[in-house]
VOZA-936408 format. One line per field, with one value per atom (N, C-alpha, C): residue number from 1; residue in one letter; x, y, z. Coordinates in nm, 4 decimals. Each point is the difference from the previous one (the first is absolute). Layout:
N
num: NUM / ...;
residu: A / ...;
px: X / ...;
py: Y / ...;
pz: Z / ...;
This chain:
122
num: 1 / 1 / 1 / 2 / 2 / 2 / 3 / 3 / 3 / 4 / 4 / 4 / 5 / 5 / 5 / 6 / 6 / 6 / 7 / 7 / 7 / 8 / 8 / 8 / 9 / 9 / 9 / 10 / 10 / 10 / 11 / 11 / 11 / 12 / 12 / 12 / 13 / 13 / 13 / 14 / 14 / 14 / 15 / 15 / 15 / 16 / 16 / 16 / 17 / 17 / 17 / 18 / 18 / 18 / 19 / 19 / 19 / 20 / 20 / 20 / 21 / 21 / 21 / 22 / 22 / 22 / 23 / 23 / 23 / 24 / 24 / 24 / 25 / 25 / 25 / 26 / 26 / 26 / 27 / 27 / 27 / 28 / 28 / 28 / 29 / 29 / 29 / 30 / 30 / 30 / 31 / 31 / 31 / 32 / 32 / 32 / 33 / 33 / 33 / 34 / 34 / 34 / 35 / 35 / 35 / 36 / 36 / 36 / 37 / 37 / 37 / 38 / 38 / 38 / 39 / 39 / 39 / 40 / 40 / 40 / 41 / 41 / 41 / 42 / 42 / 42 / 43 / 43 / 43 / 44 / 44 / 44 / 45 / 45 / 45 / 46 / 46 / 46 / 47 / 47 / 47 / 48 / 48 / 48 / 49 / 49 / 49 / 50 / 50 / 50 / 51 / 51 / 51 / 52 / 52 / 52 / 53 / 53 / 53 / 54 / 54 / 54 / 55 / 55 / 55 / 56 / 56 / 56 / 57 / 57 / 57 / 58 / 58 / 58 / 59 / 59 / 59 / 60 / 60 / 60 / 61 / 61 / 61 / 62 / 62 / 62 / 63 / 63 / 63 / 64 / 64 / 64 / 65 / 65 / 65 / 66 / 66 / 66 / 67 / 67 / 67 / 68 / 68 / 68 / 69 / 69 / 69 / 70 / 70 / 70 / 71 / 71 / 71 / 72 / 72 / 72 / 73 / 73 / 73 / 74 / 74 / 74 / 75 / 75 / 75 / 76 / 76 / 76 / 77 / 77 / 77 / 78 / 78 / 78 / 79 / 79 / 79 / 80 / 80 / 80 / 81 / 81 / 81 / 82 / 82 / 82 / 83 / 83 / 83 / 84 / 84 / 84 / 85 / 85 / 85 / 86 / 86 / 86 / 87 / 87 / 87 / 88 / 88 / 88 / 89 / 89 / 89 / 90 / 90 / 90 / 91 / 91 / 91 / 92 / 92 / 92 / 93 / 93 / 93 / 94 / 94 / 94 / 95 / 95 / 95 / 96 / 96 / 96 / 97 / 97 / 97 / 98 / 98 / 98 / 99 / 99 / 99 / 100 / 100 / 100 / 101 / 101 / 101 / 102 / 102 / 102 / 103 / 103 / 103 / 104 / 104 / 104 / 105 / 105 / 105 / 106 / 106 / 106 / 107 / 107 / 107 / 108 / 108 / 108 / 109 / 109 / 109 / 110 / 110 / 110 / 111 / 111 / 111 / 112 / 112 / 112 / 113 / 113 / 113 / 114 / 114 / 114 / 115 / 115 / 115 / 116 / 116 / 116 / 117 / 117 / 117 / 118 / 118 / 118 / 119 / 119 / 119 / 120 / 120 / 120 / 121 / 121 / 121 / 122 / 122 / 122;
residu: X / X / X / X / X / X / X / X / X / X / X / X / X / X / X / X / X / X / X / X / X / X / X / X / X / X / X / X / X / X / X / X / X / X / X / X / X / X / X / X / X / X / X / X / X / X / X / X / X / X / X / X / X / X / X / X / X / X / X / X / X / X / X / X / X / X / X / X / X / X / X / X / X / X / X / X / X / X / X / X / X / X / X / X / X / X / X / X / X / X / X / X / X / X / X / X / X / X / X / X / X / X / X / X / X / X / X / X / X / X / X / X / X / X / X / X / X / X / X / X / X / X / X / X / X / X / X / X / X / X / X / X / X / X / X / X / X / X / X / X / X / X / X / X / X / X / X / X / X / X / X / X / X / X / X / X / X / X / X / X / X / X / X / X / X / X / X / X / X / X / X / X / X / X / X / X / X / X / X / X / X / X / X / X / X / X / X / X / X / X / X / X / X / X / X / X / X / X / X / X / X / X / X / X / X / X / X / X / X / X / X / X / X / X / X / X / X / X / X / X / X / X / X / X / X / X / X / X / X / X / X / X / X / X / X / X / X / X / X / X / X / X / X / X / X / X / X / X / X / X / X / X / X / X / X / X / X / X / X / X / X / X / X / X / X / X / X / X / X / X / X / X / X / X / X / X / X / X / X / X / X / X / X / X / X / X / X / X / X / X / X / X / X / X / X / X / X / X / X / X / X / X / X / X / X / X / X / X / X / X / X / X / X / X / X / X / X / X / X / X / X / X / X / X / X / X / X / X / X / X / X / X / X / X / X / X / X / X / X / X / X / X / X / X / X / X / X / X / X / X / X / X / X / X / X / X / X / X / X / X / X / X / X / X / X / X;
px: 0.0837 / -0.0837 / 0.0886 / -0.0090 / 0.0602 / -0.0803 / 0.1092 / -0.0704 / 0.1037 / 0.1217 / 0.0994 / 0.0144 / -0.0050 / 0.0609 / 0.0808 / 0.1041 / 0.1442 / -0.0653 / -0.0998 / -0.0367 / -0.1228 / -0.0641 / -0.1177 / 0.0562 / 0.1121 / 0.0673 / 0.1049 / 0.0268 / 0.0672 / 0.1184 / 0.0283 / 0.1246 / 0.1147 / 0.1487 / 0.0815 / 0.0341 / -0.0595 / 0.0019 / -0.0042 / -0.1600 / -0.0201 / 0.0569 / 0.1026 / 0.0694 / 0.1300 / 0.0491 / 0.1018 / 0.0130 / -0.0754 / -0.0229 / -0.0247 / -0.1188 / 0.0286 / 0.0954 / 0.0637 / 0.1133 / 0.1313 / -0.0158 / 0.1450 / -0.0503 / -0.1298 / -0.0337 / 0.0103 / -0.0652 / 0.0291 / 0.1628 / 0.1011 / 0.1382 / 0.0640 / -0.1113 / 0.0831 / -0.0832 / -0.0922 / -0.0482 / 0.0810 / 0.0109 / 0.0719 / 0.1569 / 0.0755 / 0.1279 / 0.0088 / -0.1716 / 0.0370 / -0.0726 / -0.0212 / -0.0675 / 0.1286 / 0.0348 / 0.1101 / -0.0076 / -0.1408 / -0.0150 / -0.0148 / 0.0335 / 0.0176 / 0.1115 / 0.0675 / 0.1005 / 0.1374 / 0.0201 / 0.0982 / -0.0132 / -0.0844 / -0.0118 / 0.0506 / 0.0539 / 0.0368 / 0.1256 / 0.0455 / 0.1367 / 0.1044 / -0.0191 / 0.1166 / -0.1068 / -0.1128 / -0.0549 / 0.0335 / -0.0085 / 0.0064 / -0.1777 / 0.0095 / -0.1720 / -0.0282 / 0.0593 / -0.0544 / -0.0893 / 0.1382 / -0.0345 / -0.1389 / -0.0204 / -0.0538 / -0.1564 / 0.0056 / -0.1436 / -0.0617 / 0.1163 / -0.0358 / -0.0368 / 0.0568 / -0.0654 / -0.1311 / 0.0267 / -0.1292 / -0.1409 / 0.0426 / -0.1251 / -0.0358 / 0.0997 / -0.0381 / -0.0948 / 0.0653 / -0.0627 / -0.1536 / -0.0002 / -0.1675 / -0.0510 / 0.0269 / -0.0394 / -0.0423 / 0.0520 / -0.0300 / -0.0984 / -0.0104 / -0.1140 / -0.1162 / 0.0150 / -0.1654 / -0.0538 / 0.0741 / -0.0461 / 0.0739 / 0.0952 / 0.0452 / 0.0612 / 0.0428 / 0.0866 / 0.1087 / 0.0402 / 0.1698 / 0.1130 / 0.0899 / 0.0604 / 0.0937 / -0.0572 / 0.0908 / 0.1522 / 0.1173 / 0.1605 / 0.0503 / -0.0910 / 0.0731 / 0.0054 / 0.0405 / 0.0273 / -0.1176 / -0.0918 / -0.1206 / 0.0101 / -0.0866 / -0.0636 / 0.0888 / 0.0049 / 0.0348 / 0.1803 / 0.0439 / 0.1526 / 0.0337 / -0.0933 / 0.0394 / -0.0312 / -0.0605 / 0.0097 / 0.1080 / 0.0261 / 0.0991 / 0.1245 / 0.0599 / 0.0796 / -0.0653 / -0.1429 / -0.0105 / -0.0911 / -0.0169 / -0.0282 / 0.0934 / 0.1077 / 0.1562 / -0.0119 / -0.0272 / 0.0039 / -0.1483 / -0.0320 / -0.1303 / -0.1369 / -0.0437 / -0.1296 / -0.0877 / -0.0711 / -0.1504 / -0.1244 / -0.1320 / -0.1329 / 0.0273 / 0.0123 / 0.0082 / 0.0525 / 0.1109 / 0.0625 / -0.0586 / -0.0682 / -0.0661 / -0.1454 / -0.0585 / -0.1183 / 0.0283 / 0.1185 / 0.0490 / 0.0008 / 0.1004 / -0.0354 / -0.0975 / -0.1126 / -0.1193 / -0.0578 / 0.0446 / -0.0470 / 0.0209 / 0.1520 / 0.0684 / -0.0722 / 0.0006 / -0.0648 / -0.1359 / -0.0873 / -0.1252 / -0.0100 / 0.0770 / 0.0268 / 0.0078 / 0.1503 / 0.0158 / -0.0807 / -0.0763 / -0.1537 / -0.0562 / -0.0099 / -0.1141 / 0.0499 / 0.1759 / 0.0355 / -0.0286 / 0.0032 / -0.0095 / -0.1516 / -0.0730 / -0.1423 / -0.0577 / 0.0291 / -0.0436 / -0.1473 / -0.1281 / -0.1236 / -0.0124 / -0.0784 / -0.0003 / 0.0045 / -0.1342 / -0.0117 / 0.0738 / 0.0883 / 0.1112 / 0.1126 / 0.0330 / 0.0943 / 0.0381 / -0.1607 / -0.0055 / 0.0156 / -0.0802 / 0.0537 / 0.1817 / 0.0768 / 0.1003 / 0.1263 / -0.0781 / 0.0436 / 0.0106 / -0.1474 / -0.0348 / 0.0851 / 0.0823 / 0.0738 / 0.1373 / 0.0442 / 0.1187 / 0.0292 / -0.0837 / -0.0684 / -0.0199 / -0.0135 / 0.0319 / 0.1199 / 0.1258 / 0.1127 / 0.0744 / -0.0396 / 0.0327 / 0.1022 / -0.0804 / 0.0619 / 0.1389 / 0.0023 / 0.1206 / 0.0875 / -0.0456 / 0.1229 / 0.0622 / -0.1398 / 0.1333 / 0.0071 / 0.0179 / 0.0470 / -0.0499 / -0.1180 / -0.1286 / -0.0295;
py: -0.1181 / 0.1181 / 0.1249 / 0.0888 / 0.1540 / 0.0600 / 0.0284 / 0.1028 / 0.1078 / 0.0142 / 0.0458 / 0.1451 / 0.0995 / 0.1254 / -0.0468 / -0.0518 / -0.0215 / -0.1203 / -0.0797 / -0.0347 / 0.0435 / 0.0688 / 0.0875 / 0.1086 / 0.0456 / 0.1036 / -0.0671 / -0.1509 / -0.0652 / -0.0904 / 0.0236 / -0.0705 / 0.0548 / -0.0735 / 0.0374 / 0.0377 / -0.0100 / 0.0536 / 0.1663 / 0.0659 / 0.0752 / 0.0882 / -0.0746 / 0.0833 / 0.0633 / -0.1002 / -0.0018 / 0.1170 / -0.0290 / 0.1142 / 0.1757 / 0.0089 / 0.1130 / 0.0377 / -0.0629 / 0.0186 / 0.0317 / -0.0673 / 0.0763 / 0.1248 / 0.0540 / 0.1121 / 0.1071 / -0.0627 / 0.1328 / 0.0178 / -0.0987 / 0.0829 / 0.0453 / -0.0068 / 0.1055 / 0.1157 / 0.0285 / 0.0974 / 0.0694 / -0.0440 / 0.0535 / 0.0575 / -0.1137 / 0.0626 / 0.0788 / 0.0455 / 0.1049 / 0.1062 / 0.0296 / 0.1135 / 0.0896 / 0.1255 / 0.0371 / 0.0353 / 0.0253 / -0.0104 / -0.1320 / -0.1124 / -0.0982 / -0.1259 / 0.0238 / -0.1221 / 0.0009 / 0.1614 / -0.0036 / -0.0962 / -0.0223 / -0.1399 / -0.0844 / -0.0723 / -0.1642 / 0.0469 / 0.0953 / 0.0405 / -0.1439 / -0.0009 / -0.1996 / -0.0730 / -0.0181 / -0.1253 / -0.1122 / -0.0945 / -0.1238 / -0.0010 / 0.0159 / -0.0119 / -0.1085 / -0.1043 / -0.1260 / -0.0488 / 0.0379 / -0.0950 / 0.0935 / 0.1345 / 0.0813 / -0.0662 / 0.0076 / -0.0716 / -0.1306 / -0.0761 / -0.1418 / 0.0462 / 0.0748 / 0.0030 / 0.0662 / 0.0935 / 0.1115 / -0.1284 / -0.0432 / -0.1004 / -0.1335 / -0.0189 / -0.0939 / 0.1048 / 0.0871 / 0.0668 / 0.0509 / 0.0545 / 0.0147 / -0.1259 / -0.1307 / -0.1159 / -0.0506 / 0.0215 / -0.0287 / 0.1097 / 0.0739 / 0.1471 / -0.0375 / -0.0838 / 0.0553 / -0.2258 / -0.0736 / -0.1116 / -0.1091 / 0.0458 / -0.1454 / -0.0548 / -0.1530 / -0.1222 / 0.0591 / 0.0861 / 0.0580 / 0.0620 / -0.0739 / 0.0262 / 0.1314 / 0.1008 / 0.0971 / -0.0086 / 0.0180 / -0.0481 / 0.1712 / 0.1310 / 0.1069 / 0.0616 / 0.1139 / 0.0443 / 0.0265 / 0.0715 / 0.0281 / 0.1394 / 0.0617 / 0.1347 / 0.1010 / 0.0003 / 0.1366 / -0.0225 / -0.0750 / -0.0207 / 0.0115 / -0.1016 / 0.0285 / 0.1290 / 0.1141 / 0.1342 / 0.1322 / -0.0772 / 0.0866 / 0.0864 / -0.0452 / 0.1121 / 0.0833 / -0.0836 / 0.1348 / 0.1527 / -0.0699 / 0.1045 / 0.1255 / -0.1447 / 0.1479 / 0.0703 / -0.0559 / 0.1059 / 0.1243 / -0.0259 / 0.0819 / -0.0543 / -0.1234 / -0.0761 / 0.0807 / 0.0766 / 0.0523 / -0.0417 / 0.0588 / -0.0393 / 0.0636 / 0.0261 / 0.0980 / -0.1634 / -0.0139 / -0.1021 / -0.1070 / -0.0776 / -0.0717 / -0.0263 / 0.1178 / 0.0431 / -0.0026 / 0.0118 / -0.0022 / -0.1383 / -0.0926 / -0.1577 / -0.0527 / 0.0369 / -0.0354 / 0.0241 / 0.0897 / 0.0773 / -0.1128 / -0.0222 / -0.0779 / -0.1475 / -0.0509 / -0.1117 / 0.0210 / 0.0389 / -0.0509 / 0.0655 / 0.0587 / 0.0336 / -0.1466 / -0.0885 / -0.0898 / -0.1283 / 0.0004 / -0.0854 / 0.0029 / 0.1211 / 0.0082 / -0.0395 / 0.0177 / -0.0500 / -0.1712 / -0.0690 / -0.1286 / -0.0230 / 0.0845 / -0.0560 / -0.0462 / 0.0801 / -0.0827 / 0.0693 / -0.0482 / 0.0328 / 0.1384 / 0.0659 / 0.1462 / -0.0331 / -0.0746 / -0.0105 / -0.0789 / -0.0860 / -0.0925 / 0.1474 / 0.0682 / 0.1011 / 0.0973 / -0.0100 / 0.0943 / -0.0703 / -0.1333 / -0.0812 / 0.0290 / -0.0420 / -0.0465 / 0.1806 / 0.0522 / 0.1665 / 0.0525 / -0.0990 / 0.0481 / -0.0880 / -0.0984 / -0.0604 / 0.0519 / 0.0432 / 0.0755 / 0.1445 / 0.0284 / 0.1102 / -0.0126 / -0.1147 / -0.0435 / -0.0114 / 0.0268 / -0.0403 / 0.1265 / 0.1094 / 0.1319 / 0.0208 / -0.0346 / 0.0211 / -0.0661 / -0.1160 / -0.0617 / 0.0005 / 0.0292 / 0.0748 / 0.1260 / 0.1570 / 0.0345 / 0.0537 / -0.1180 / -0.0002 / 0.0225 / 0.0613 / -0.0011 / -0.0464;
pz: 0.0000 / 0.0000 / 0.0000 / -0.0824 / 0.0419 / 0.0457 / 0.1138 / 0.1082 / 0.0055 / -0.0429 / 0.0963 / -0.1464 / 0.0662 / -0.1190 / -0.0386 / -0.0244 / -0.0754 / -0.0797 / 0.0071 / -0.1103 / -0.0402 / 0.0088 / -0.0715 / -0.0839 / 0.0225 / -0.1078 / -0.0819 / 0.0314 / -0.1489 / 0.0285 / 0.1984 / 0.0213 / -0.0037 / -0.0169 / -0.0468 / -0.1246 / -0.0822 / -0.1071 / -0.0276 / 0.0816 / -0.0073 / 0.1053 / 0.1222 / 0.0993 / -0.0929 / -0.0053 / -0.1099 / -0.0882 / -0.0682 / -0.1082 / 0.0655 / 0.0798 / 0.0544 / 0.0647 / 0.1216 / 0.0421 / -0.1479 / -0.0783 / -0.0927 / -0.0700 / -0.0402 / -0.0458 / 0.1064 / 0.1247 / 0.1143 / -0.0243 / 0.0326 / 0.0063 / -0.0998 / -0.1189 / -0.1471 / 0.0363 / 0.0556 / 0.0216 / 0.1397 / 0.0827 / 0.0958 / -0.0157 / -0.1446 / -0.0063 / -0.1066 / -0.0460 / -0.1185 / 0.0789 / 0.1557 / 0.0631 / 0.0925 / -0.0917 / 0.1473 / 0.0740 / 0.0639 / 0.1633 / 0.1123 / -0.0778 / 0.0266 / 0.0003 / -0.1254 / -0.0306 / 0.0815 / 0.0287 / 0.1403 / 0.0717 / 0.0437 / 0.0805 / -0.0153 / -0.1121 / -0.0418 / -0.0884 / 0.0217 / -0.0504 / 0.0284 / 0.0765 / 0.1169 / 0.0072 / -0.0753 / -0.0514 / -0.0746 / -0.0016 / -0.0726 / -0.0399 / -0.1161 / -0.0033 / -0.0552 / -0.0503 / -0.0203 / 0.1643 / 0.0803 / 0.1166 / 0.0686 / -0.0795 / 0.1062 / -0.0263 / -0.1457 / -0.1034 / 0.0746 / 0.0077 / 0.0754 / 0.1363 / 0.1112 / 0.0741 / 0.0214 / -0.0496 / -0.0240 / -0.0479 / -0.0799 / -0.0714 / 0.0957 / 0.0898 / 0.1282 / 0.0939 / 0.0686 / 0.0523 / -0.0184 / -0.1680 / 0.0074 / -0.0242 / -0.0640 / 0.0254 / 0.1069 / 0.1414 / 0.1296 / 0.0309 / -0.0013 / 0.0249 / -0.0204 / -0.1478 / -0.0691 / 0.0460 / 0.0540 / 0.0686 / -0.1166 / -0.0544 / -0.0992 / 0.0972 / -0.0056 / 0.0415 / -0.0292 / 0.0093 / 0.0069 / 0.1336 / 0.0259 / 0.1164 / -0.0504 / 0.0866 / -0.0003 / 0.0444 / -0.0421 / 0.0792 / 0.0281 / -0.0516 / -0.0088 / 0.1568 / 0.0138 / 0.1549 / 0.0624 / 0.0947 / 0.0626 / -0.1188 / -0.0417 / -0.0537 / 0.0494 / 0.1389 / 0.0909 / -0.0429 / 0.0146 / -0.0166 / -0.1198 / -0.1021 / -0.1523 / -0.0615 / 0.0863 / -0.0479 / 0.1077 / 0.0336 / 0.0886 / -0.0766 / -0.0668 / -0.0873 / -0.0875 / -0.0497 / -0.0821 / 0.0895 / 0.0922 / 0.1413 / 0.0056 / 0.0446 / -0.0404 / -0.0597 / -0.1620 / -0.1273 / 0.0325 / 0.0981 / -0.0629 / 0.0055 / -0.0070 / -0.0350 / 0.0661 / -0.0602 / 0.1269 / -0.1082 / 0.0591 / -0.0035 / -0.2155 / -0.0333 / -0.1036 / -0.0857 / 0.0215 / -0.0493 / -0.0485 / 0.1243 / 0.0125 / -0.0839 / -0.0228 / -0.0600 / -0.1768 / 0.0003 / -0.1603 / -0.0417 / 0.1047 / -0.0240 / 0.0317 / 0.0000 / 0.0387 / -0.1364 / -0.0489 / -0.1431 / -0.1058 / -0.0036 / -0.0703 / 0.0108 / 0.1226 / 0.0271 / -0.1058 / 0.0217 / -0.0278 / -0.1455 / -0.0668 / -0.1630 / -0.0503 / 0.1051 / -0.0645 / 0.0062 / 0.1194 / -0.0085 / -0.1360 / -0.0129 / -0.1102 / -0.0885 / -0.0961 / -0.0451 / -0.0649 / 0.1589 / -0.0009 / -0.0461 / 0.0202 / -0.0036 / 0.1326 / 0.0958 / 0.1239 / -0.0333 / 0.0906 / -0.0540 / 0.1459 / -0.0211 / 0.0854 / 0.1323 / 0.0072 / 0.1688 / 0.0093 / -0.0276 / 0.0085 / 0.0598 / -0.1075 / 0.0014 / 0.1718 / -0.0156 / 0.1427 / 0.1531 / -0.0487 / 0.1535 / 0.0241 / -0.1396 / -0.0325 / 0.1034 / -0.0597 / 0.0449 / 0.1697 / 0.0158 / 0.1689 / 0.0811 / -0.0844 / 0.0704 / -0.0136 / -0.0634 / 0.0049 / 0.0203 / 0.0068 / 0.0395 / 0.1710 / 0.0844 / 0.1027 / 0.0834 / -0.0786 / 0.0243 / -0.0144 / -0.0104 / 0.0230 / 0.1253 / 0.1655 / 0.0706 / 0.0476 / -0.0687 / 0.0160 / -0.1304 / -0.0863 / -0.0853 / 0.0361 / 0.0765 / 0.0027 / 0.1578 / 0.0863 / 0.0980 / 0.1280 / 0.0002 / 0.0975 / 0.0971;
């Protein structure tokens, strides 16, 4: 039976895919790509795509750091509410991209959209 958002919007397939459109969008934004300047973004993609995989209820074991830690340097750099609101932007451009279906889109949002305070530090 599907029950779980991560398969009502398509799985890994469709994490996948948004997750690599959000970070061409993020490293073609320059109020943003400062950030991942000392990125490895293969590895960042893979985690990033575990991570919202575990969020939205897929069978996927997250291995990356807690939220609050894995945003801690870019804190350093700067990360505030402003920031945040842009990858939020980016995020759900690249939903749509994928074809996630709307109200799919928006559950998908209120959940990362949830994780505000522990990205930036709260």
């Amino acid at each position: 039976m599907i029950d779980t958002l991560y398969e009502l919007i398509g799985g890994r397939p469709a994490i996948q895919a948004a997750v690599e459109s959000f970070y061409r969008k993020v490293l073609a934004d320059p109020r943003l790509s400062h950030f991942f300047d000392q990125t490895d973004m293969p590895h960042q993609v893979a985690l990033q795509s575990m991570f919202i995989s575990m969020l939205l209820g897929g069978r996927v074991v997250y291995t990356g750091k807690d939220v609050r830690t894995a945003h801690a340097g870019a804190r350093e750099k700067g990360l505030n509410d402003s920031h945040f609101d842009l990858f939020l932007k980016h995020f759900r451009a690249a939903l749509e991209e994928a074809k996630v279906p709307p109200d799919k889109l928006e559950k998908v949002m209120t959940l990362l959209g949830g994780t505000r305070r522990d990205v930036l530090g709260r």
